[in-house]
C-alpha positions, 0 to 999 in steps of 0.5 A, a space after each residue: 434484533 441482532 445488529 451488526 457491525 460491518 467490517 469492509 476489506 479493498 484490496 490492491 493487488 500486484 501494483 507493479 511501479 519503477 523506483 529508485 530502491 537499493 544501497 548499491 551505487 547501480 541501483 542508485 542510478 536507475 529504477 527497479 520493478 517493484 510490486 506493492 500489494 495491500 489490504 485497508 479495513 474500512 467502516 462501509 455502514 456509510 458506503 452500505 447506506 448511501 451506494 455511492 463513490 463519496 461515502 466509500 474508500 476511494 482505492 483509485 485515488 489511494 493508489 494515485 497518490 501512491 504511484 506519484 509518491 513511489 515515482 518521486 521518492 528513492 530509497 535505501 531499503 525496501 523497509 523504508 519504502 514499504 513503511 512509507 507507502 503505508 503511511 501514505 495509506 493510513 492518511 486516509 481517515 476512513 481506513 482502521 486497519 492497512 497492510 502493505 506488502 513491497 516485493 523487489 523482483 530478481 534481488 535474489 539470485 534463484 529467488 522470484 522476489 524478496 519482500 517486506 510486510 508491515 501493518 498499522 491500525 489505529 487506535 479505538 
């Protein structure tokens, strides 16, 4: 008998918040389109086993936690504010693996968007 070992991807895609990003004294003084897109790796054996909201990632209050922490927050570079929506992420003890990915819209003139992409894991 074979026994596997499950590995469960949540995604959260193109979460579109306003935040204070930006060196340039305009940018300070008001908030700009941002759109965060992310992916944790869990463990869902328990999920799996139980079928129910208390044994699984809770996605909905990962991306609560990050609405209130991007609206309360201003940043000079978009490094910064992707490394700390990632690490908001990687408070949840039950993700082993996150990637966030922030886009700031029209920071490019004839680009769609400039983005950043940062990754964590923890260790074994």
């Amino acid at each position: 008998m074979h026994v596997h070992h499950f590995l469960a991807t949540a995604r959260i895609t193109n979460l579109r918040l306003d935040a204070v990003i930006g060196c340039n004294d305009w940018e300070r003084n008001r908030t700009q389109e941002i759109v965060i897109n992310l992916t944790m790796e869990f463990d869902p054996a328990e999920a799996l086993a139980a079928d129910r909201l208390g044994a699984t990632l809770d996605y909905r209050a990962i991306k609560k936690k990050i609405i209130a922490s991007v609206a309360a927050s201003s940043f000079n570079l978009l490094e910064s504010l992707t490394s700390h929506i990632l690490n908001l992420v990687m408070e949840e003890p039950r993700v082993v693996r996150a990637t966030v990915t922030v886009d700031k819209p029209k920071a490019l003139r004839f680009a769609d968007s400039v983005s950043i992409t940062l990754s964590a894991h923890r260790e074994p």
